[in-house]
DSSP file (Angstrom, degrees, kcal/mol; ACC not computed):
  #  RESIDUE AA STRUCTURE BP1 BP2  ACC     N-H-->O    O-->H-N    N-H-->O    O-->H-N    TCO  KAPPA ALPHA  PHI   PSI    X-CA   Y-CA   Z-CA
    1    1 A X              0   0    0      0, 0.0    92,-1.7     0, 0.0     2,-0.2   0.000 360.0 360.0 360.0 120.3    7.1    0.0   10.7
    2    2 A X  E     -a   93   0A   0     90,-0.2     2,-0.5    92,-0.1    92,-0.2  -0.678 360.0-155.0 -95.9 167.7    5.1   -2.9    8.5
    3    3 A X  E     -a   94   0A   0     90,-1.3    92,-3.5    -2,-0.2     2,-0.4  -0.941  11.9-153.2-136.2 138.1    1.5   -2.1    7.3
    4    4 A X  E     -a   95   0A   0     -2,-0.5     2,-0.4    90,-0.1    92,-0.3  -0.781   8.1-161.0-101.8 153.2   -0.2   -5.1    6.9
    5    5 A X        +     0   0    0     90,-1.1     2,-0.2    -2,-0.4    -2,-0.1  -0.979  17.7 179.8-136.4 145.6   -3.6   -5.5    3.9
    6    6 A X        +     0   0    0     -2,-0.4     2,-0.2    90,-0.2    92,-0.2  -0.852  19.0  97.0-129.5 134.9   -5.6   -8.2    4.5
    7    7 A X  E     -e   98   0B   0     90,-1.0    93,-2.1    -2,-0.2    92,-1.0  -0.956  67.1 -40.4 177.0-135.3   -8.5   -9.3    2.7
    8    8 A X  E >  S-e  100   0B   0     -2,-0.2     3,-2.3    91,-0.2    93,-0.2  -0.785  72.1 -81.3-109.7 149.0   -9.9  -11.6    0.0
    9    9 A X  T 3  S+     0   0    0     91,-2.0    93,-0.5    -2,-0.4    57,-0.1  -0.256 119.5  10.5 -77.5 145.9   -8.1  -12.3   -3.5
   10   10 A X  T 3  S+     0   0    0     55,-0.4    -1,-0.3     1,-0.3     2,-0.1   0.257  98.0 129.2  73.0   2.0   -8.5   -9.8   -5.8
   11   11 A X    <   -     0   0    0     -3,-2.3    54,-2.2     1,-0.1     2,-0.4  -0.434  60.0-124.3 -40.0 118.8  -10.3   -7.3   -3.0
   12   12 A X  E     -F   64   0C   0     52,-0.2     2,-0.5    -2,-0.1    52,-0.2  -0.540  28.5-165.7 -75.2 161.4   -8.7   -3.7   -3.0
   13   13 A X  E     -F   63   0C   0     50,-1.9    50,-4.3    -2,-0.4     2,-0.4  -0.998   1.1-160.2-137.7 129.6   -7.5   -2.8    0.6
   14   14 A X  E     -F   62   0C   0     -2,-0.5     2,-0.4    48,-0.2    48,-0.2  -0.695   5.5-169.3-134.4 117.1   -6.6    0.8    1.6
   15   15 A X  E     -F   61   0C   0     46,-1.7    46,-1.4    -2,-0.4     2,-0.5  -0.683  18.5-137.2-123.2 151.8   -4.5    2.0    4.4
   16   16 A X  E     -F   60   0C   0     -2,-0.4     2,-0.9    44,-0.2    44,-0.2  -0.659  10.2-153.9-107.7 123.5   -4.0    5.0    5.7
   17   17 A X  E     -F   59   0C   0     42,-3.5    42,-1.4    -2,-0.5     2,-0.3  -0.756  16.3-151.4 -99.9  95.8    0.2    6.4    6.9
   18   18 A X  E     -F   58   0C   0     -2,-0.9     2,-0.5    40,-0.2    40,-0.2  -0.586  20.2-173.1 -42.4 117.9   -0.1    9.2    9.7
   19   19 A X  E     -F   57   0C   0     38,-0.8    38,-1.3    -2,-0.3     2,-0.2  -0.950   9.1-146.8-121.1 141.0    3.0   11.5    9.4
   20   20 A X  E     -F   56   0C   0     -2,-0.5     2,-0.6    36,-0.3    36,-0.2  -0.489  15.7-165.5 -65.9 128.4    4.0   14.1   11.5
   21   21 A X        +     0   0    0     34,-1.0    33,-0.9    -2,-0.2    34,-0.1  -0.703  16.9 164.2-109.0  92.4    5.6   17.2   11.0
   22   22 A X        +     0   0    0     -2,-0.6     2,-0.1    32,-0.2    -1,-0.1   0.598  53.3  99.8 -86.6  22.5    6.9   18.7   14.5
   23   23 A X  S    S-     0   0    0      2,-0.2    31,-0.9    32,-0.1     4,-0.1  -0.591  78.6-129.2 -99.4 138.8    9.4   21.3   12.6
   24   24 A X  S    S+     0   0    0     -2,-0.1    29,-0.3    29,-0.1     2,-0.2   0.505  86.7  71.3 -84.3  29.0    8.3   24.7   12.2
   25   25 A X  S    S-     0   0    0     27,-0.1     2,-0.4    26,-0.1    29,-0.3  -0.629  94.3 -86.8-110.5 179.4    9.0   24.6    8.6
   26   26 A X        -     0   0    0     -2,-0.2     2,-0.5    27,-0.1    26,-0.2  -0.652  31.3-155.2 -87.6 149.2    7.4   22.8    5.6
   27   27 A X  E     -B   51   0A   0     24,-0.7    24,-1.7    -2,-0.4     2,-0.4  -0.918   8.3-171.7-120.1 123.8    8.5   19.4    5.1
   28   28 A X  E     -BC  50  80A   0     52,-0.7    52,-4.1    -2,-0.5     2,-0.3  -0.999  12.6-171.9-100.9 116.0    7.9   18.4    1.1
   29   29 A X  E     -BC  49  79A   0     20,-3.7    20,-4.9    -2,-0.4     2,-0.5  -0.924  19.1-135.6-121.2 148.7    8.8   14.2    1.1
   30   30 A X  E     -BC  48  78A   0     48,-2.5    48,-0.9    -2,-0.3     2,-0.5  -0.836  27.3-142.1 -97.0 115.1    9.0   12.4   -2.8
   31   31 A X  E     + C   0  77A   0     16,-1.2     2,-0.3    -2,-0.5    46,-0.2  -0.668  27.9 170.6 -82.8 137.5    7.0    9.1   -2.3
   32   32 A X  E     - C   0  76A   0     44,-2.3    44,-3.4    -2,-0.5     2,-0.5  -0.972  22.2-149.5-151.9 138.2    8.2    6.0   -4.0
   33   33 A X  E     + C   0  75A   0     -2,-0.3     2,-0.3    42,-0.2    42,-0.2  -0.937  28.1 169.1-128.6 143.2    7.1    2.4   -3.7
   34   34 A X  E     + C   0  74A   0     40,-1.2    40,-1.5    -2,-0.5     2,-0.2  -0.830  21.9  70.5-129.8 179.0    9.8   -0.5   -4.3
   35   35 A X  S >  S-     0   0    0     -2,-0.3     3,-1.0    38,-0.2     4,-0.3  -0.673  88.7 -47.0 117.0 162.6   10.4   -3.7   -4.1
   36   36 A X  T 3  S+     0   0    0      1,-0.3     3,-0.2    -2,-0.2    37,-0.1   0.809 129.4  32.7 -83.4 -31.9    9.1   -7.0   -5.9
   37   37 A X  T >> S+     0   0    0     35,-0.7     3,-1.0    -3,-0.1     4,-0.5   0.603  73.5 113.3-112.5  21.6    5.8   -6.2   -5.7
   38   38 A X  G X4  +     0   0    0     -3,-1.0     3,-2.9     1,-0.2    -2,-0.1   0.816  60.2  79.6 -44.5 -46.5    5.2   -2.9   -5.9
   39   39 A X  G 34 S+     0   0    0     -4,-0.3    -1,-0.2     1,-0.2    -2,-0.1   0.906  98.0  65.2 -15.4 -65.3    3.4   -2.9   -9.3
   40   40 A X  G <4 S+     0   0    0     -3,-1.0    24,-2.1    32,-0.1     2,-0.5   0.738 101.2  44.0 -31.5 -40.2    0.4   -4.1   -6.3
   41   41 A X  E <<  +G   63   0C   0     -3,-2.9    22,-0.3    -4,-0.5     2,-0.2  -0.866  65.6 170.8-122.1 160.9    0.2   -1.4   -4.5
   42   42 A X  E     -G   62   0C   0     20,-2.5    20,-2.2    -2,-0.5     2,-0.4  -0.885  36.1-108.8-143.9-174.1    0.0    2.7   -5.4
   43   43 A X  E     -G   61   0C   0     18,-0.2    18,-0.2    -2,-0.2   -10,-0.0  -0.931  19.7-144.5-123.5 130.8   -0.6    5.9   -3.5
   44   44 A X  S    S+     0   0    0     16,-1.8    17,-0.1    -2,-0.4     3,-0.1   0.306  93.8  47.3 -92.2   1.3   -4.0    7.6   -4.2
   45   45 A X  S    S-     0   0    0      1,-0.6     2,-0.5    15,-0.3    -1,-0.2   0.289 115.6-104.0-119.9 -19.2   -2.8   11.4   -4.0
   46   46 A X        -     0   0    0      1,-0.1    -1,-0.6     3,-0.0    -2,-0.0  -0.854  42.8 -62.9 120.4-171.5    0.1   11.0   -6.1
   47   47 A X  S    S+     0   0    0     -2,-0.5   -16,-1.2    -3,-0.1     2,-0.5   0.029 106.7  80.1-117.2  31.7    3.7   10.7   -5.4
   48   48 A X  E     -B   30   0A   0    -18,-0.2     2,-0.4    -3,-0.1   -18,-0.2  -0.922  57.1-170.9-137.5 125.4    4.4   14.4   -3.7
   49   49 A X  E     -B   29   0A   0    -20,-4.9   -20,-3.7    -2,-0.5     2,-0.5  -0.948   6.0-162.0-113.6 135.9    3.3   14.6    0.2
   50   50 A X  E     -B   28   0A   0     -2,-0.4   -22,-0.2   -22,-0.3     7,-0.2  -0.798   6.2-172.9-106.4 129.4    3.3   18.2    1.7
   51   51 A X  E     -B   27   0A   0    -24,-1.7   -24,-0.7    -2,-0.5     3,-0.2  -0.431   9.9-146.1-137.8  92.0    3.4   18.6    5.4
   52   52 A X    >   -     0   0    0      1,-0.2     3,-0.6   -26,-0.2     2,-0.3   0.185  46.9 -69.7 -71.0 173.3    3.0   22.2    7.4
   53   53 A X  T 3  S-     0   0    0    -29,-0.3    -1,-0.2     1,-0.2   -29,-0.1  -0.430 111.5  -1.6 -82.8 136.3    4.5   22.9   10.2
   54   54 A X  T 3  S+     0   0    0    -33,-0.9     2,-0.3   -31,-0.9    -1,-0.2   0.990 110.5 109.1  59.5  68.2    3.1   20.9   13.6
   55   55 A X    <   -     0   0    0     -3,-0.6   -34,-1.0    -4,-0.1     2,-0.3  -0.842  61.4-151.4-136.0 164.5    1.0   19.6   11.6
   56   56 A X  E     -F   20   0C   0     -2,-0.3   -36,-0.3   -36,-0.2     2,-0.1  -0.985   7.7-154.4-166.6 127.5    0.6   15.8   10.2
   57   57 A X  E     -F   19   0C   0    -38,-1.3   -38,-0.8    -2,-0.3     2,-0.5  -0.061  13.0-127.2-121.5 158.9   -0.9   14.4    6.8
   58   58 A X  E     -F   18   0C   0    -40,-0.2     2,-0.6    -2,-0.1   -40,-0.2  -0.962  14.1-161.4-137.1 119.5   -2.6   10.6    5.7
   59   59 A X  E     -F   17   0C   0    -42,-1.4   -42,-3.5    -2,-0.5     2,-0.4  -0.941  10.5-144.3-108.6 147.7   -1.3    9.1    3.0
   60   60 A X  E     -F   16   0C   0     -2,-0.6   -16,-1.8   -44,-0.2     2,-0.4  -0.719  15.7-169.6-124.3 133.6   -3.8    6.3    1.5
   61   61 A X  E     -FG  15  43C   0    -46,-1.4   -46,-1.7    -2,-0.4     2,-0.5  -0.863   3.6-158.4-124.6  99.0   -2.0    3.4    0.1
   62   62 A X  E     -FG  14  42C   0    -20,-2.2   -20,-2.5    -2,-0.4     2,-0.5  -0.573   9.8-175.3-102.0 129.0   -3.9    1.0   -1.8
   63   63 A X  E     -FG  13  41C   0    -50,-4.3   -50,-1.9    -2,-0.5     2,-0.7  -0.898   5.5-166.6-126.2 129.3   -3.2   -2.7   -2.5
   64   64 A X  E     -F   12   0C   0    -24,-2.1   -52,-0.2    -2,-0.5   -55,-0.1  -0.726  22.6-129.6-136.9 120.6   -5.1   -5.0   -4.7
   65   65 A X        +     0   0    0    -54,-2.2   -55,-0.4    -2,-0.7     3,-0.1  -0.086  36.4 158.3 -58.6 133.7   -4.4   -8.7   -4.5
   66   66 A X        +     0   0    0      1,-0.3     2,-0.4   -57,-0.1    -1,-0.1   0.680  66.9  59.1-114.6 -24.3   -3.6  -11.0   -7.8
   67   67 A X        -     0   0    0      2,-0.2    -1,-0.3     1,-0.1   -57,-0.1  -0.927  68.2-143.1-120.7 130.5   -1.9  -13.6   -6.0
   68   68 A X  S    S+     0   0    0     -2,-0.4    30,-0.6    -3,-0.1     2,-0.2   0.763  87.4  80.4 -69.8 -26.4   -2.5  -16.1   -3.2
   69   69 A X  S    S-     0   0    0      1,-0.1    -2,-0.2    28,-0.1    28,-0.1  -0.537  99.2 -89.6 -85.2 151.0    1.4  -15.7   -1.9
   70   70 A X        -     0   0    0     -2,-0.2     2,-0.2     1,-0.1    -1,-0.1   0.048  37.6-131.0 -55.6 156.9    2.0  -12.4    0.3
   71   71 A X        -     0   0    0    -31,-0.0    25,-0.9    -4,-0.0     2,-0.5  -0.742  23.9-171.2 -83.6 136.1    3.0   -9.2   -1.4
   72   72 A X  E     + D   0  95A   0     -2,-0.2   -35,-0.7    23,-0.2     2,-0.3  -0.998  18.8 141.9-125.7 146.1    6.0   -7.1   -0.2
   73   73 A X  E     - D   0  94A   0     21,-3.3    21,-3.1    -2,-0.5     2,-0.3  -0.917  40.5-118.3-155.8-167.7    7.1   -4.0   -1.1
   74   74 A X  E     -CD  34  93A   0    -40,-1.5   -40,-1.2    -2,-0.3     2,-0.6  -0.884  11.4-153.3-140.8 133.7    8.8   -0.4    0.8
   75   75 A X  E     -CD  33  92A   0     17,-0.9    17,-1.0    -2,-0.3     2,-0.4  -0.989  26.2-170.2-106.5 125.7    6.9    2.9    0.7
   76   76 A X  E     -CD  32  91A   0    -44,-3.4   -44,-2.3    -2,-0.6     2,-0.3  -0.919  13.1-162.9-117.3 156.4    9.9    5.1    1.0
   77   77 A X  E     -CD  31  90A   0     13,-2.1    13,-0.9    -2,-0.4     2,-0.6  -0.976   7.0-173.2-146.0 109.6    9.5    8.7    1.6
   78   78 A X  E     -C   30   0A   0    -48,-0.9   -48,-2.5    -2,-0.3     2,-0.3  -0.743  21.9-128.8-108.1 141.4   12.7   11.1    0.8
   79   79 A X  E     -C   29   0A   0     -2,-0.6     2,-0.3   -50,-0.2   -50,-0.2  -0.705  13.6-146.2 -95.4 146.5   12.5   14.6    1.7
   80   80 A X  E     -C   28   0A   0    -52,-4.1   -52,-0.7    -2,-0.3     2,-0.5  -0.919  30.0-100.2-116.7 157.6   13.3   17.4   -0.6
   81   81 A X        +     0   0    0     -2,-0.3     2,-0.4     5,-0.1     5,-0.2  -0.513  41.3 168.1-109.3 170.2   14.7   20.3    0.5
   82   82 A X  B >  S-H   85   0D   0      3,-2.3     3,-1.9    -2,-0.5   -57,-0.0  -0.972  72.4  -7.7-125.5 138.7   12.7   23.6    1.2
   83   83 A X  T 3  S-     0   0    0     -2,-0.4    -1,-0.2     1,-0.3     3,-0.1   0.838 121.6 -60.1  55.6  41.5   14.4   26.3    3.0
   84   84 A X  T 3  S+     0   0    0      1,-0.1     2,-0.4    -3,-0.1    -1,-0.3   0.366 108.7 112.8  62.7  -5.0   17.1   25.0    3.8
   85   85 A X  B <   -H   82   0D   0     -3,-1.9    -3,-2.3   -59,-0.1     2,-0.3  -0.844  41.5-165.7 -93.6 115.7   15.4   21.9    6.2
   86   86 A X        -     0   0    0     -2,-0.4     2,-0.2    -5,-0.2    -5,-0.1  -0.919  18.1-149.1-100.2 142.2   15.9   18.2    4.9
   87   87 A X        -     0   0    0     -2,-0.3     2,-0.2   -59,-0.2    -8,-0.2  -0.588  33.2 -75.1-102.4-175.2   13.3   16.0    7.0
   88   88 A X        -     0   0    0     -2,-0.2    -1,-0.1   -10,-0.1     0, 0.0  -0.534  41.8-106.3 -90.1 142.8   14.1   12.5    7.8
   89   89 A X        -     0   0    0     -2,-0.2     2,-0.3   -10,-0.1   -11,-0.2  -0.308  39.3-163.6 -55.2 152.7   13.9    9.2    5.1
   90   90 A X  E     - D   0  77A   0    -13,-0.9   -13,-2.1   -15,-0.1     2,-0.3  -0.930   8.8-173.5-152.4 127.3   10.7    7.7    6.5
   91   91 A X  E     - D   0  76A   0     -2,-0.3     2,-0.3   -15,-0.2   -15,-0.2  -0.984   5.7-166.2-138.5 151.0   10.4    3.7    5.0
   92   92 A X  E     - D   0  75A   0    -17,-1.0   -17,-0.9    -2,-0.3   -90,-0.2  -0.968  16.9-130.0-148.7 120.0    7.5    1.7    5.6
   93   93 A X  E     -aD   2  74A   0    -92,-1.7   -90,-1.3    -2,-0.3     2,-0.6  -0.445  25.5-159.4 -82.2 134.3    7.3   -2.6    5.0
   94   94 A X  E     +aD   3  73A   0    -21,-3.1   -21,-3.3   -92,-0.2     2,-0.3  -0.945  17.5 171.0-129.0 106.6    4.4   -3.1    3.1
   95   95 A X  E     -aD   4  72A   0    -92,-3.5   -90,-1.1    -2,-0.6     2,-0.2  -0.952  18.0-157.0-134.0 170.0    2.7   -6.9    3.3
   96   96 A X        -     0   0    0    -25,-0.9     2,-0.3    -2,-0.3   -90,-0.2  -0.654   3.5-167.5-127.8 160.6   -0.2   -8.5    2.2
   97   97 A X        -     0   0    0     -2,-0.2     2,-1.0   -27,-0.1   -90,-1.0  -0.881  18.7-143.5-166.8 114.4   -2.1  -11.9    3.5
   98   98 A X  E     +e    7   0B   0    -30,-0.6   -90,-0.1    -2,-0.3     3,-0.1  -0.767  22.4 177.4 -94.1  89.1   -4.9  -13.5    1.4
   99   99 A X  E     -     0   0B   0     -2,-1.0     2,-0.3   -92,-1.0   -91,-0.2   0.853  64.3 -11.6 -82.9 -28.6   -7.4  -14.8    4.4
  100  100 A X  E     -e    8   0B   0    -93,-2.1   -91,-2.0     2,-0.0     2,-0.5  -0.981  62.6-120.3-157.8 172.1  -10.1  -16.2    1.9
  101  101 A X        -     0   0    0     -2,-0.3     2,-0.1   -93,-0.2   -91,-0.1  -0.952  13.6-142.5-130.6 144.1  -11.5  -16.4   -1.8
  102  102 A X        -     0   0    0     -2,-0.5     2,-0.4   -93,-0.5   -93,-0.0  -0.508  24.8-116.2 -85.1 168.1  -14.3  -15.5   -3.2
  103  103 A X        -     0   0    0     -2,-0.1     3,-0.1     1,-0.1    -1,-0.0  -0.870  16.3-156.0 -93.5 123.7  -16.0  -17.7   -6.1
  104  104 A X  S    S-     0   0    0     -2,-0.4     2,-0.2     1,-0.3    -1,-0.1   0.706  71.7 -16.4 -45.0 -43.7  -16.2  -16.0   -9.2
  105  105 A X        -     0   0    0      2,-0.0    -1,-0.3    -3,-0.0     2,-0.3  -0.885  64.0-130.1-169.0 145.2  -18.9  -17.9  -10.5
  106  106 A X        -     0   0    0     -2,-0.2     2,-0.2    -3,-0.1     0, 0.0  -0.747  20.5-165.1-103.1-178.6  -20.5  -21.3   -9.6
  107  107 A X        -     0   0    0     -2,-0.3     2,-0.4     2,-0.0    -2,-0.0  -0.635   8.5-169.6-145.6 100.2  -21.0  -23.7  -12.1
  108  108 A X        +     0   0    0     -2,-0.2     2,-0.2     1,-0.0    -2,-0.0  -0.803  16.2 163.8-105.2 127.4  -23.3  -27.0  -12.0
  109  109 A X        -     0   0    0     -2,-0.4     2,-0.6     2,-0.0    -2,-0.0  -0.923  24.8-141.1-142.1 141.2  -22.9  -29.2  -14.6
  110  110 A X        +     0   0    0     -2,-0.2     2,-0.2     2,-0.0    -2,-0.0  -0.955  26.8 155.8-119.6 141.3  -24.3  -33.1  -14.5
  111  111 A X        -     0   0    0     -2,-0.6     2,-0.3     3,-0.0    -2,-0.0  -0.865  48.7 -97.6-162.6 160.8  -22.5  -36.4  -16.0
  112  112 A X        -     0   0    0     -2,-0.2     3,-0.1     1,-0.1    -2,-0.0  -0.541  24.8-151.4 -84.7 154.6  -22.6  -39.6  -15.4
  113  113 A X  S    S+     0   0    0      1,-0.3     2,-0.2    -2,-0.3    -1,-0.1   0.467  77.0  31.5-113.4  28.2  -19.8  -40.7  -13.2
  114  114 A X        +     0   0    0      0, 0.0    -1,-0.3     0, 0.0     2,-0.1  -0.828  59.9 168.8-171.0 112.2  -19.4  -44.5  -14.5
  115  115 A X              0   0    0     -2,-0.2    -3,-0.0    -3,-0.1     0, 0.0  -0.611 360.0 360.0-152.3 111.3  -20.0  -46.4  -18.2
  116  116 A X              0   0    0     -2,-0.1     0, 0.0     0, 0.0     0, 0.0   0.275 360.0 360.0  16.2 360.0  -19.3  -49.2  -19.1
């Protein structure tokens, strides 16, 4: 599964991962992001996701752009186990796409543009 962010450089973007738990036990996954950009993006609850049983969780994933070329990184999700139940490695491609830039500041400055 890729999650794309889009927006303007230097604009945070935050996007939201549905997982499901259809087990009746509780699922505990350790969240990690890797990959060459990862620094870029983090996870806004922290890096331990709980999930009850039949029931399904949002994890918000936040990217903020520095650079005009895309971003990649992996949200990987390892399960620990509880009770004897391992859930499944869950990885998810994480890019970025810088559709426009704002101006920072303008600046108007007059010279002549020819002398002699």
């Amino acid at each position: 599964n890729t999650i794309e962010f889009t927006g303007a450089l230097h604009a945070t973007v935050v996007k939201k991962v549905h997982v499901k738990n259809p087990s009746c036990k509780t699922l505990i996954y350790n969240a990690i992001l890797v990959g060459r950009d990862a620094d870029d993006f983090s996870l806004l609850e922290g890096n331990t996701v709980t999930i009850a049983p039949k029931k399904q969780t949002t994890i918000n994933v936040e990217f903020t752009s520095r650079f005009l070329r895309p971003a990649e990184a992996v949200l990987l999700l390892t399960s620990k186990r509880v009770g004897g139940i391992d859930g499944a490695t869950l990885t998810f491609s994480l890019k970025s796409e810088v559709r426009h830039i704002e101006p920072a500041g303008i600046l108007k400055c007059r010279s002549p543009c020819y002398e002699l």
